[in-house]
PDBQT receptor file of N, H, CA, C and O in Angstrom, charges set to zero:
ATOM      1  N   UNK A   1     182.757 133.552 182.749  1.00  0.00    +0.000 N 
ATOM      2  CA  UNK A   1     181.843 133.961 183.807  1.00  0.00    +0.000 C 
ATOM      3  C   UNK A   1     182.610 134.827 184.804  1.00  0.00    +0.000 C 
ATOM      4  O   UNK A   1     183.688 134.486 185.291  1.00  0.00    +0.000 OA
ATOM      5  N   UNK A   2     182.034 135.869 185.049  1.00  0.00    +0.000 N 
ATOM      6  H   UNK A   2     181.158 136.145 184.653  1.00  0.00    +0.000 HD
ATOM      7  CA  UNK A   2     182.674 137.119 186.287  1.00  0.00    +0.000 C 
ATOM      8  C   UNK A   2     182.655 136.611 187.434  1.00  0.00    +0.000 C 
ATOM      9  O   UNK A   2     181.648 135.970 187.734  1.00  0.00    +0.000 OA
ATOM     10  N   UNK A   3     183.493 136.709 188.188  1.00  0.00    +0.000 N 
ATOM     11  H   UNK A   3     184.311 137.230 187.945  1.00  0.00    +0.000 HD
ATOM     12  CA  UNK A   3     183.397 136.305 189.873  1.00  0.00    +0.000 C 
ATOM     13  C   UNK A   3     182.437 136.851 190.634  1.00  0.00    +0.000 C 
ATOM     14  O   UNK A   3     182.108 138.019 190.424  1.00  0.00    +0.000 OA
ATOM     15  N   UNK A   4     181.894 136.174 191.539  1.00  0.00    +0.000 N 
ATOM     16  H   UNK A   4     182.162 135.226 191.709  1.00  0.00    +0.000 HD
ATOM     17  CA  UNK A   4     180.726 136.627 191.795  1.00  0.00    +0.000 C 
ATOM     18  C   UNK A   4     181.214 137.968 193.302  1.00  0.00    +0.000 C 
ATOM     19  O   UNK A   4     180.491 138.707 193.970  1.00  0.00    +0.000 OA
ATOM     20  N   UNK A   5     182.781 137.735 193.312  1.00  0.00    +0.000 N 
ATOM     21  H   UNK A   5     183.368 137.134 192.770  1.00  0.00    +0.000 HD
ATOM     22  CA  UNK A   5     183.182 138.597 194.631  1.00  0.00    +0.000 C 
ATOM     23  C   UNK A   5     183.246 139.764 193.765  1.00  0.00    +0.000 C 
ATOM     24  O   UNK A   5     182.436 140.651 194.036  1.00  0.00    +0.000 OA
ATOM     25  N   UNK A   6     184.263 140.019 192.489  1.00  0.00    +0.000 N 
ATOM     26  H   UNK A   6     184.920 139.299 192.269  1.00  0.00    +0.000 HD
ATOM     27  CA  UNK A   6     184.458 140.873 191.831  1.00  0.00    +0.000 C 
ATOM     28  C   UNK A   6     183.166 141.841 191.355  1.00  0.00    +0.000 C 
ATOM     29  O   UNK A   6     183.273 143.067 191.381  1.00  0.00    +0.000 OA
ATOM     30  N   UNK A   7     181.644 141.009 190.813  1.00  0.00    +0.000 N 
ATOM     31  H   UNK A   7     181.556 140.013 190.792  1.00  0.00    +0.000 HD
ATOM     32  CA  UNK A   7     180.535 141.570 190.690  1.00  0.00    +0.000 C 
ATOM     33  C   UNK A   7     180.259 142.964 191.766  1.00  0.00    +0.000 C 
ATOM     34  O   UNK A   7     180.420 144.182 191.681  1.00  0.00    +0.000 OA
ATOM     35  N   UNK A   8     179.671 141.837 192.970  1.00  0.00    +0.000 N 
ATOM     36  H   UNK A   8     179.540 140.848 193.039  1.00  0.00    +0.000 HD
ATOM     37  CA  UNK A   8     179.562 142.531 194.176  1.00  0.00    +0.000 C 
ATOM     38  C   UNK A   8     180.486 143.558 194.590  1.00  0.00    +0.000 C 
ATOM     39  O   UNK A   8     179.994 144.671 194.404  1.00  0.00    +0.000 OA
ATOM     40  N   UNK A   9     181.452 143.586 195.002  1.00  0.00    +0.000 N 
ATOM     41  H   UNK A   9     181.851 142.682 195.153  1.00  0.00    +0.000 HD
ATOM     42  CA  UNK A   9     182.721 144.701 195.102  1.00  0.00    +0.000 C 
ATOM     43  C   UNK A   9     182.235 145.712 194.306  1.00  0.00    +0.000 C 
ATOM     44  O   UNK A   9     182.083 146.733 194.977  1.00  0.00    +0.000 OA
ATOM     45  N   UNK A  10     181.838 145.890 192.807  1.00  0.00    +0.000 N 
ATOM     46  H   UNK A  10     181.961 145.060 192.262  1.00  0.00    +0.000 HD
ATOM     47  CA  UNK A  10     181.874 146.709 192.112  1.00  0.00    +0.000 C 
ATOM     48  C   UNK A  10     180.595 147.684 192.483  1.00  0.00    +0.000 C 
ATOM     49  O   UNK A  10     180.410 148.886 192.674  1.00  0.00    +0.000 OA
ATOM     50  N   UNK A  11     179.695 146.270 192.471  1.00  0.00    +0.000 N 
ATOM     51  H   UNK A  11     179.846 145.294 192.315  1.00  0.00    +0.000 HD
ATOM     52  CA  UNK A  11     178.333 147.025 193.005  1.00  0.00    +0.000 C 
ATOM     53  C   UNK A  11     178.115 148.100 194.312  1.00  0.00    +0.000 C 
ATOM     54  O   UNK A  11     177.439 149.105 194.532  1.00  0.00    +0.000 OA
ATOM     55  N   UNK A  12     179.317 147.086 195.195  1.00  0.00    +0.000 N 
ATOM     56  H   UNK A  12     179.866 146.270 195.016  1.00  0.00    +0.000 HD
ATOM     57  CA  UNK A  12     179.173 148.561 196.322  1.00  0.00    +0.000 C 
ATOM     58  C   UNK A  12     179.937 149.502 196.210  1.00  0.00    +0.000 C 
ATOM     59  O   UNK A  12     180.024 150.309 197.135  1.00  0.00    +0.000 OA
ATOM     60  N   UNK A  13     180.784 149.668 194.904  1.00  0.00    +0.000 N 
ATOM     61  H   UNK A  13     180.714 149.012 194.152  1.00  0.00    +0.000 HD
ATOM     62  CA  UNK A  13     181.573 150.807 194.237  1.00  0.00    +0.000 C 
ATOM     63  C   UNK A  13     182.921 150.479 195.340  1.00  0.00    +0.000 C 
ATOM     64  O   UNK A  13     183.326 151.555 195.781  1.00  0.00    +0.000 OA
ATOM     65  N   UNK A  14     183.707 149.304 195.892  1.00  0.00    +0.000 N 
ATOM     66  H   UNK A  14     183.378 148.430 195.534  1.00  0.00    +0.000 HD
ATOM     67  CA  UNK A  14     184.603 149.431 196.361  1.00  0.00    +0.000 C 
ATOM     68  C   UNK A  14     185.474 149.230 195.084  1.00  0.00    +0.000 C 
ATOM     69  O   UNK A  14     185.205 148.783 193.969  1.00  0.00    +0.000 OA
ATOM     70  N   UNK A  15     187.120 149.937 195.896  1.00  0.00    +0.000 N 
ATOM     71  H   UNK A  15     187.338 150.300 196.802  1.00  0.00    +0.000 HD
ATOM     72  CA  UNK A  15     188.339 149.133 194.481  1.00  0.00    +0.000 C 
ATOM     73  C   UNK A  15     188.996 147.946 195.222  1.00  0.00    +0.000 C 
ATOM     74  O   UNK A  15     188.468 147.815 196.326  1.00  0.00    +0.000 OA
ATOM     75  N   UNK A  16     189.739 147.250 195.045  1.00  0.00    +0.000 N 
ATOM     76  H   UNK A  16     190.168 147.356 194.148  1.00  0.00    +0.000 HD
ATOM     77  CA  UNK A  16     190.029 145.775 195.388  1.00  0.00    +0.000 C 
ATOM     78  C   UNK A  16     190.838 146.461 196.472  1.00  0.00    +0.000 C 
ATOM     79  O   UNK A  16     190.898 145.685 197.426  1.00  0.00    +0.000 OA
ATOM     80  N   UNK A  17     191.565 147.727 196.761  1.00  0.00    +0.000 N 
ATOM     81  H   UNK A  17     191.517 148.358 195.986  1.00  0.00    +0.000 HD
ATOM     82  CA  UNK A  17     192.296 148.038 197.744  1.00  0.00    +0.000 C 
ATOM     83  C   UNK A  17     191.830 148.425 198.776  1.00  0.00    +0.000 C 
ATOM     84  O   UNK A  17     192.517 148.322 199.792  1.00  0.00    +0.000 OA
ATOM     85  N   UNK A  18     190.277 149.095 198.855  1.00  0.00    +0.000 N 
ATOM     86  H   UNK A  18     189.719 149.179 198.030  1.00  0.00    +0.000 HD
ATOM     87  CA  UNK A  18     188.867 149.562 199.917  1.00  0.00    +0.000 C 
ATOM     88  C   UNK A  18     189.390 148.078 200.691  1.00  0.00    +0.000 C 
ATOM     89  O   UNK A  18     190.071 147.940 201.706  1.00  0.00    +0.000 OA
ATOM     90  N   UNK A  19     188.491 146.561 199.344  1.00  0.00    +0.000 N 
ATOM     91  H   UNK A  19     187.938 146.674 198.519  1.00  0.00    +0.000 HD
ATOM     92  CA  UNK A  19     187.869 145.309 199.907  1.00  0.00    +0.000 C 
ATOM     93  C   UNK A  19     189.346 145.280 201.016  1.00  0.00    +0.000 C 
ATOM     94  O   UNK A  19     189.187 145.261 202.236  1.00  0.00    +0.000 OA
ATOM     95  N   UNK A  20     190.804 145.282 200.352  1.00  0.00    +0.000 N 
ATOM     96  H   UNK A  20     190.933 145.298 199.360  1.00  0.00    +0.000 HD
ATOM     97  CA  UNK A  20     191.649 144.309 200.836  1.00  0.00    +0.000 C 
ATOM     98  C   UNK A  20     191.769 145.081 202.722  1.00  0.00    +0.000 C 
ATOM     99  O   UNK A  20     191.842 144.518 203.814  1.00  0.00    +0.000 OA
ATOM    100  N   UNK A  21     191.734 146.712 202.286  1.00  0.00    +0.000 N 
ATOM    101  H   UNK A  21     191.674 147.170 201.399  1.00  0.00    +0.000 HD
ATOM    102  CA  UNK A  21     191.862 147.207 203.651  1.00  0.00    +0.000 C 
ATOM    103  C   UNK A  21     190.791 146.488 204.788  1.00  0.00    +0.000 C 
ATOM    104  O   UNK A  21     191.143 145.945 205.835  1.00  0.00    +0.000 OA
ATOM    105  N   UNK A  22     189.360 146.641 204.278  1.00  0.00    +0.000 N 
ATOM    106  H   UNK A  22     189.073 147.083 203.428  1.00  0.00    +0.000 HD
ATOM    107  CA  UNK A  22     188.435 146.034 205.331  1.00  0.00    +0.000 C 
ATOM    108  C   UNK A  22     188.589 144.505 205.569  1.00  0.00    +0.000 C 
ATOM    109  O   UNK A  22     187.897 143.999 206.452  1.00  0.00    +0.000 OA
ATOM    110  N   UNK A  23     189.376 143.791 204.907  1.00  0.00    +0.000 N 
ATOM    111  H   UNK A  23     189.938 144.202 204.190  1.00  0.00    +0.000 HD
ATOM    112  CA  UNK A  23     189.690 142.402 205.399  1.00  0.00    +0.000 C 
ATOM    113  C   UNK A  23     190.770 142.185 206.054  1.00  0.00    +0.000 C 
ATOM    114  O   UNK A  23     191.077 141.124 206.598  1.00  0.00    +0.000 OA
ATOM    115  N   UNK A  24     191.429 143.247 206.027  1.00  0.00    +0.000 N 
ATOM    116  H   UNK A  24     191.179 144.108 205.585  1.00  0.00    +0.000 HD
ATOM    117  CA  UNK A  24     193.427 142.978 206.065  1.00  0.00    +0.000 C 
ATOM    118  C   UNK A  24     194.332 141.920 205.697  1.00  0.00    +0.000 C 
ATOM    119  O   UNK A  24     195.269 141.335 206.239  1.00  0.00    +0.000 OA
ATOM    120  N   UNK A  25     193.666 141.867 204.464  1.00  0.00    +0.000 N 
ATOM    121  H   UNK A  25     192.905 142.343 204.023  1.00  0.00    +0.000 HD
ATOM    122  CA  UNK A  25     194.594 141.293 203.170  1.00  0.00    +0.000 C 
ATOM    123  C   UNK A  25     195.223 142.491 202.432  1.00  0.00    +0.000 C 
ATOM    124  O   UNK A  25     195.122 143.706 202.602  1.00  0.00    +0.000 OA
ATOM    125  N   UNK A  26     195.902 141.737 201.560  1.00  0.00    +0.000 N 
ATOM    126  H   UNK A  26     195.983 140.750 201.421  1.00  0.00    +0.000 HD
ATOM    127  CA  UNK A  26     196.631 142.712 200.091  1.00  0.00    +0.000 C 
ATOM    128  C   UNK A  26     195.554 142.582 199.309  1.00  0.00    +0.000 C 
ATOM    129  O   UNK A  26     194.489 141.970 199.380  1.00  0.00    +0.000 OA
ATOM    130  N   UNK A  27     196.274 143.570 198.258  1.00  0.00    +0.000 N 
ATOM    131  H   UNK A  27     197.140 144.067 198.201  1.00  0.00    +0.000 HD
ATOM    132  CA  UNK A  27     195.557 143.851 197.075  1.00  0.00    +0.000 C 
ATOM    133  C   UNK A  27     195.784 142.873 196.355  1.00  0.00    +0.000 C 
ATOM    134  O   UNK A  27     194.877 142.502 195.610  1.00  0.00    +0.000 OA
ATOM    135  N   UNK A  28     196.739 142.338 196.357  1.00  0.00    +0.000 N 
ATOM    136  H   UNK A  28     197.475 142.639 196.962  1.00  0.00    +0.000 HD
ATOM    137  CA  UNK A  28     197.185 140.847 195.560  1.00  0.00    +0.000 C 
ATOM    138  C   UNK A  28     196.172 139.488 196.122  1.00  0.00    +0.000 C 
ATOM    139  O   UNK A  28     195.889 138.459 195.509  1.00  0.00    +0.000 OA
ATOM    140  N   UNK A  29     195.877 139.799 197.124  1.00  0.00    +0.000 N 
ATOM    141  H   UNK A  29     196.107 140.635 197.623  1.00  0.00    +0.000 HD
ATOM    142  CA  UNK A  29     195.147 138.493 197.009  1.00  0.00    +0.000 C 
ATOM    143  C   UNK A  29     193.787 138.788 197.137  1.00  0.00    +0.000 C 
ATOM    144  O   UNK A  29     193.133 137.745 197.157  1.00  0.00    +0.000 OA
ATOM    145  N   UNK A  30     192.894 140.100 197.260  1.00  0.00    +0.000 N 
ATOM    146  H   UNK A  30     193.425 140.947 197.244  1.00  0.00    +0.000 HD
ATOM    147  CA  UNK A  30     191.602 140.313 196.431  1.00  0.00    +0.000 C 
ATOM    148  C   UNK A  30     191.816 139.846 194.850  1.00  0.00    +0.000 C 
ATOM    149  O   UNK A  30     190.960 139.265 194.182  1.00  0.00    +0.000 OA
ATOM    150  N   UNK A  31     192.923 140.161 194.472  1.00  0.00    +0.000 N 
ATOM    151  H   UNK A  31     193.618 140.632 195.014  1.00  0.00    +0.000 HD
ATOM    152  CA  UNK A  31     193.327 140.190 192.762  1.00  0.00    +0.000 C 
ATOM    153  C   UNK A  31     193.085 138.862 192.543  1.00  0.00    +0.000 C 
ATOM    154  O   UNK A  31     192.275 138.528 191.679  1.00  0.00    +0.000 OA
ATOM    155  N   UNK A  32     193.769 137.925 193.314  1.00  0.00    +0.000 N 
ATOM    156  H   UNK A  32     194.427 138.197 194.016  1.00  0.00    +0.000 HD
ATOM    157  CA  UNK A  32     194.121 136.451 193.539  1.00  0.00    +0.000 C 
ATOM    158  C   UNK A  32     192.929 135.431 193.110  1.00  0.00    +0.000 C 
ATOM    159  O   UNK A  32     192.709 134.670 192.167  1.00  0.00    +0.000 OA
ATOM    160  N   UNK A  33     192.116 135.922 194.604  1.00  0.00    +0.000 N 
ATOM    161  H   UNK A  33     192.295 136.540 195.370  1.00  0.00    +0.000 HD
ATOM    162  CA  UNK A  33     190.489 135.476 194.890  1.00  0.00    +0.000 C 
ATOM    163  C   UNK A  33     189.938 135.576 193.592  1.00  0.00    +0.000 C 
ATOM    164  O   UNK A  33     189.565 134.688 192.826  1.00  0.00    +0.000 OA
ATOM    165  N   UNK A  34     189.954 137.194 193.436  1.00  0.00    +0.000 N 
ATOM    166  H   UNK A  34     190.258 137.916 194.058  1.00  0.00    +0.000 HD
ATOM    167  CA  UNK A  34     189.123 137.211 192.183  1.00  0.00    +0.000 C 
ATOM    168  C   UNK A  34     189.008 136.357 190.645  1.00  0.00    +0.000 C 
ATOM    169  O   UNK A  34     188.006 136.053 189.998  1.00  0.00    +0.000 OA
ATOM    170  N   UNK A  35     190.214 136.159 190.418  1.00  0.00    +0.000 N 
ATOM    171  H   UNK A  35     191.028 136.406 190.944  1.00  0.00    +0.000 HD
ATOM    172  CA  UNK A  35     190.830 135.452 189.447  1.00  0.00    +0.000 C 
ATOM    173  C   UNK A  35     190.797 133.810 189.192  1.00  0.00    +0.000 C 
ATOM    174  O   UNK A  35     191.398 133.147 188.346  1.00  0.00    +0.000 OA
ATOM    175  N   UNK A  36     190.061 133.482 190.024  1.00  0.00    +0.000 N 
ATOM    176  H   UNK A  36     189.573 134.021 190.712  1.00  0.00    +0.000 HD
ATOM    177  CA  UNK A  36     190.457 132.142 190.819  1.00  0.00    +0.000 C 
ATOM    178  C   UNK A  36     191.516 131.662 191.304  1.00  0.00    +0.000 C 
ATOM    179  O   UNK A  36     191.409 130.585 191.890  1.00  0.00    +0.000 OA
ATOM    180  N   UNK A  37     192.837 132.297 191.211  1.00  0.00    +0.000 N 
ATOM    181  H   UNK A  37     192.924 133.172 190.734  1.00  0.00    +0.000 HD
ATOM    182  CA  UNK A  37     193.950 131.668 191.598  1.00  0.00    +0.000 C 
ATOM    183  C   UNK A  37     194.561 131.470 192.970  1.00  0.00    +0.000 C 
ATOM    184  O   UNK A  37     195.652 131.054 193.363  1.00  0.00    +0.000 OA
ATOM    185  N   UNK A  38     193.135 132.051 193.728  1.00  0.00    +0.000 N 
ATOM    186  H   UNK A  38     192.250 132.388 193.408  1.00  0.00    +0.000 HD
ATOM    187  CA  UNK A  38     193.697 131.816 195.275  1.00  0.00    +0.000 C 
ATOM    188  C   UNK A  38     192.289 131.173 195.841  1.00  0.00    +0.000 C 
ATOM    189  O   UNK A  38     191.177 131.458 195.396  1.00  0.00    +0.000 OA
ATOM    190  N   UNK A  39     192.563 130.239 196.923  1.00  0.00    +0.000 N 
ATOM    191  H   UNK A  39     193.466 130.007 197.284  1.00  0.00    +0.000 HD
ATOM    192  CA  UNK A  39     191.362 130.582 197.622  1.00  0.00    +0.000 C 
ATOM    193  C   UNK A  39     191.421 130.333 199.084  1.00  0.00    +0.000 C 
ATOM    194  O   UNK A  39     192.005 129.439 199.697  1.00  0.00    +0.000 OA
ATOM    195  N   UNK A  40     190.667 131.350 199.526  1.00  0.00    +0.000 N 
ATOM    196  H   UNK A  40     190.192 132.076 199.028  1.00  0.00    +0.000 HD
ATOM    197  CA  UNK A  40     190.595 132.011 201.163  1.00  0.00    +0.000 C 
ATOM    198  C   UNK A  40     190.397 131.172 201.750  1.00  0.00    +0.000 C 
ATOM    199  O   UNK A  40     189.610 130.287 201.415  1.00  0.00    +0.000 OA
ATOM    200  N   UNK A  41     191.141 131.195 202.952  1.00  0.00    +0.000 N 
ATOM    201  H   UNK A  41     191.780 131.914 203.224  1.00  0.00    +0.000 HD
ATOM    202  CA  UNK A  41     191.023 130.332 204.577  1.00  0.00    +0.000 C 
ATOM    203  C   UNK A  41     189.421 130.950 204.691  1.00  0.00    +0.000 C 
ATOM    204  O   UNK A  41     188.861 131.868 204.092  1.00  0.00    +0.000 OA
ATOM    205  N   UNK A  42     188.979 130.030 205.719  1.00  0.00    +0.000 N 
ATOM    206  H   UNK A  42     189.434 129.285 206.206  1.00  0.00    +0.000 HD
ATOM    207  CA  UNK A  42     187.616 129.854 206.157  1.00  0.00    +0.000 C 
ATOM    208  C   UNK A  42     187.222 131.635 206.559  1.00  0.00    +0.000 C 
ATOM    209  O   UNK A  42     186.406 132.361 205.990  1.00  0.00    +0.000 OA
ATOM    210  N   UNK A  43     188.263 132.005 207.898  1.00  0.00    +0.000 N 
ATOM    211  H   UNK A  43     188.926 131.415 208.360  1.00  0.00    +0.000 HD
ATOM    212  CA  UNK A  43     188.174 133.112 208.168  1.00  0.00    +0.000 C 
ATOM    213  C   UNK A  43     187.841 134.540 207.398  1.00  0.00    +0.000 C 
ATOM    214  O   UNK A  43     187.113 135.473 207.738  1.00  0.00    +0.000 OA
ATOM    215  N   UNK A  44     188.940 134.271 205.832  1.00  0.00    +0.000 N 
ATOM    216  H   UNK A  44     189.531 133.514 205.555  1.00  0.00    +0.000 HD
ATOM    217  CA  UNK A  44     189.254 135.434 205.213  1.00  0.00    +0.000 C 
ATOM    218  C   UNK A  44     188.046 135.107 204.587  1.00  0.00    +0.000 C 
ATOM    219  O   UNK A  44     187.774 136.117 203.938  1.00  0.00    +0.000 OA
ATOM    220  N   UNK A  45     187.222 134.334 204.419  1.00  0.00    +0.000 N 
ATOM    221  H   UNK A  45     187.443 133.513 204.947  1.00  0.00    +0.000 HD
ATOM    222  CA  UNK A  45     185.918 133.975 203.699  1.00  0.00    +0.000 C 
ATOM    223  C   UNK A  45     184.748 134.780 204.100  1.00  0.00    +0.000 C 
ATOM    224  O   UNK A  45     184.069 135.648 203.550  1.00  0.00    +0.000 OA
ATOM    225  N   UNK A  46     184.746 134.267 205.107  1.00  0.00    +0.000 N 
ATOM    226  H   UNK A  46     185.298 133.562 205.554  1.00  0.00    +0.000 HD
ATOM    227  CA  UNK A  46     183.753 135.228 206.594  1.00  0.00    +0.000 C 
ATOM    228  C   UNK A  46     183.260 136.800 206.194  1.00  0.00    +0.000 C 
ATOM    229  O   UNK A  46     182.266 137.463 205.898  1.00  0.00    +0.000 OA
ATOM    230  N   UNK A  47     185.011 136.901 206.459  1.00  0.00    +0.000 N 
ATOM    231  H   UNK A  47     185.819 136.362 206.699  1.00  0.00    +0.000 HD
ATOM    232  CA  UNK A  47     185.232 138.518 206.692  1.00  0.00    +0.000 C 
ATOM    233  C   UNK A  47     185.074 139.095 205.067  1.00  0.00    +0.000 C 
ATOM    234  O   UNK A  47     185.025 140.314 204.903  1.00  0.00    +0.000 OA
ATOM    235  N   UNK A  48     185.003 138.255 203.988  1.00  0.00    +0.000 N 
ATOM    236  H   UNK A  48     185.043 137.265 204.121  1.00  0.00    +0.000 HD
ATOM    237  CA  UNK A  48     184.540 139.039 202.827  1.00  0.00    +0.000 C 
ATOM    238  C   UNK A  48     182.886 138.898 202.557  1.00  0.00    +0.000 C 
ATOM    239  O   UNK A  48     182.123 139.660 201.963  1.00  0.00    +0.000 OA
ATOM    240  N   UNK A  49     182.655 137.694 203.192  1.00  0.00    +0.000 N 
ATOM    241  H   UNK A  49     183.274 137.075 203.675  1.00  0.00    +0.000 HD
ATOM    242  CA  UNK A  49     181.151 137.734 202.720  1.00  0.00    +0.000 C 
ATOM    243  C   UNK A  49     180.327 139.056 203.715  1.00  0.00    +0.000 C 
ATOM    244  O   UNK A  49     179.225 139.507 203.403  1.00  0.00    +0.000 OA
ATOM    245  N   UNK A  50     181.138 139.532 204.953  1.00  0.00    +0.000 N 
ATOM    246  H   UNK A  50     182.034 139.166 205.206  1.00  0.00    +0.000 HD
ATOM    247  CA  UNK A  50     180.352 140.146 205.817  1.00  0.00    +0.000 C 
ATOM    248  C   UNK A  50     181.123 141.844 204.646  1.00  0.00    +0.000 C 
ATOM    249  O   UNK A  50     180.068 142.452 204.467  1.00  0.00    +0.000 OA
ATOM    250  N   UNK A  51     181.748 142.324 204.241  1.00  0.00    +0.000 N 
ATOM    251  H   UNK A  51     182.605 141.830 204.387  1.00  0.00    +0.000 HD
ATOM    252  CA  UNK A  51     182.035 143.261 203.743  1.00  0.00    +0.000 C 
ATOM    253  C   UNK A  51     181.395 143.258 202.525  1.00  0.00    +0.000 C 
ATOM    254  O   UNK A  51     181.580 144.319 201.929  1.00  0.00    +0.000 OA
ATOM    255  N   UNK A  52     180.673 142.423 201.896  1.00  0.00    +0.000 N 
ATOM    256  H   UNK A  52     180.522 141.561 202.380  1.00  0.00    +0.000 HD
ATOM    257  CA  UNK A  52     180.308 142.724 200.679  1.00  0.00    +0.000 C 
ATOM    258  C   UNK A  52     178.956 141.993 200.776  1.00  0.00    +0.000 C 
ATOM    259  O   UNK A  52     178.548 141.343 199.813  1.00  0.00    +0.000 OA
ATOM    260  N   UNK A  53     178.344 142.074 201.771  1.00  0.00    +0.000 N 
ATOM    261  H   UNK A  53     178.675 142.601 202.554  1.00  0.00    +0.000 HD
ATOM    262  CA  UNK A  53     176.752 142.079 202.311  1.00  0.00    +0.000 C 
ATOM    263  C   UNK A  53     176.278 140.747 201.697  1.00  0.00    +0.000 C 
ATOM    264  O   UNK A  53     175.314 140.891 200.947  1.00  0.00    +0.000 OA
ATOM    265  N   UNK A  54     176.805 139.267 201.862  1.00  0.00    +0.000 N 
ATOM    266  H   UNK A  54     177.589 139.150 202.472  1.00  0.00    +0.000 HD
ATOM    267  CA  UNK A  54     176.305 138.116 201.500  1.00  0.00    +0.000 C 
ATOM    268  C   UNK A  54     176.806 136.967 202.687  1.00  0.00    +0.000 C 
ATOM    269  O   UNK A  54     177.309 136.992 203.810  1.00  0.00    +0.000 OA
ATOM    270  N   UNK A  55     176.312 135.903 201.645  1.00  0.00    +0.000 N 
ATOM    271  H   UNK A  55     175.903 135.883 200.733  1.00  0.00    +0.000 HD
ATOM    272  CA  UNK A  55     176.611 135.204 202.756  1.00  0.00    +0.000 C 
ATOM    273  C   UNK A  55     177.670 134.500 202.037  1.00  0.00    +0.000 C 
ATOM    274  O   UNK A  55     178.061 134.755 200.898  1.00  0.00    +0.000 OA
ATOM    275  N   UNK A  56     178.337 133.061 203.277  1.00  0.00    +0.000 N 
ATOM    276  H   UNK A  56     178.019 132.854 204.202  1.00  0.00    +0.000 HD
ATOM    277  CA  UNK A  56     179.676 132.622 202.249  1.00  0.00    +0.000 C 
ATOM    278  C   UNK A  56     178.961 131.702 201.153  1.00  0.00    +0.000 C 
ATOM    279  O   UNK A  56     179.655 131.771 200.139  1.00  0.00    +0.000 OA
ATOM    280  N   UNK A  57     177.995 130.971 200.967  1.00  0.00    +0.000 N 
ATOM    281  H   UNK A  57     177.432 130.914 201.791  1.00  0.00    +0.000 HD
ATOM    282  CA  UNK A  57     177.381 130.397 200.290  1.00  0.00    +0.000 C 
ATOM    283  C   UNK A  57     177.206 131.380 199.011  1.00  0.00    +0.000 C 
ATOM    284  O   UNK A  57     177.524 131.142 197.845  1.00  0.00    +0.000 OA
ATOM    285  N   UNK A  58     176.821 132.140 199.359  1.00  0.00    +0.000 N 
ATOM    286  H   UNK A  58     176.562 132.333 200.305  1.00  0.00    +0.000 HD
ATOM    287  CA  UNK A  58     176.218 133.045 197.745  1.00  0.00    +0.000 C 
ATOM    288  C   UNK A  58     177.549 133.329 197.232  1.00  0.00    +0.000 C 
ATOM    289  O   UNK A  58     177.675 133.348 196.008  1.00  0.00    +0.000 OA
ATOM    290  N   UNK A  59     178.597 133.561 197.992  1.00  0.00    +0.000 N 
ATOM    291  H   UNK A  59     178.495 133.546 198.986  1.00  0.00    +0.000 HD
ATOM    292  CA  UNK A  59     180.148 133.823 197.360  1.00  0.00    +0.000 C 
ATOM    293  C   UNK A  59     180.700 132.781 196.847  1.00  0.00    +0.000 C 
ATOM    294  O   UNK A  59     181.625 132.992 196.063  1.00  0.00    +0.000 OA
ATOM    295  N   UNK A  60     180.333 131.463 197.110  1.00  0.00    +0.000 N 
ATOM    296  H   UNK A  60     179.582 131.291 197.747  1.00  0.00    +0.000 HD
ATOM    297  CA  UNK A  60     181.269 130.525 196.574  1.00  0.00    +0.000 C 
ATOM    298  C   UNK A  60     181.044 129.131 195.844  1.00  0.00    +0.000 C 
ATOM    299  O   UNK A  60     181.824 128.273 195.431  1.00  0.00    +0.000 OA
ATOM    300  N   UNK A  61     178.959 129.318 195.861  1.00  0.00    +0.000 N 
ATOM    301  H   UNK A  61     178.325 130.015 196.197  1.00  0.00    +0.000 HD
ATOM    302  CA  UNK A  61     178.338 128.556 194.817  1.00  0.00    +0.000 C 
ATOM    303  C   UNK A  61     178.261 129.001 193.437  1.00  0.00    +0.000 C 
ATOM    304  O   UNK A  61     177.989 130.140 193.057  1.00  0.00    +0.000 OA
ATOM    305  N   UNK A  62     178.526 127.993 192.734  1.00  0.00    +0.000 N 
ATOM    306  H   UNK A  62     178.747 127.068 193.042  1.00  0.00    +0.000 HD
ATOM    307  CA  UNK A  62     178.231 128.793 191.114  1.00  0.00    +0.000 C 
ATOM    308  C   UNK A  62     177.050 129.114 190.934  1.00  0.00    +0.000 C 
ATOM    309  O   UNK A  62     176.309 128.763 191.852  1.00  0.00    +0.000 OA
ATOM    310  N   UNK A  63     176.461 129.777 189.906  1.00  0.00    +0.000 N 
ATOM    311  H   UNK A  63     177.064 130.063 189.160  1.00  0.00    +0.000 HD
ATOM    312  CA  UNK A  63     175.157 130.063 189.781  1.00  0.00    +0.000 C 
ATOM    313  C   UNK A  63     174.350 129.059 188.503  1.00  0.00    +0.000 C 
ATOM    314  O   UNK A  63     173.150 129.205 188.269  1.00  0.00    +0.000 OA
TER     315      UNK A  63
């Protein structure tokens, strides 16, 4: 199953280095997130659901 951050990202045609600039993260840990191998403080949560037009719920429930 695709990440549902990675989906979205694509959809608004960002590259993981656009997402990481508008959060001020690395590219390594969009990579991270995406992958499951990281997962975001509350904050860095926020600030991706507001850059990729959802809420944190739709980012981090399975479907």
């Amino acid at each position: 199953m695709e990440n549902i951050i990675r989906i979205r990202r694509k959809e608004l045609g960002l590259s993981q280095e656009q997402l990481a600039r508008k959060c001020d993260v690395s590219r390594q840990t969009v990579n991270a997130i995406e992958n499951n191998k990281y997962d975001p403080t509350l904050s860095l949560a926020f600030r991706l659901a507001k850059e990729l037009q959802l809420t944190v719920d739709e980012l981090f429930t399975p479907s």
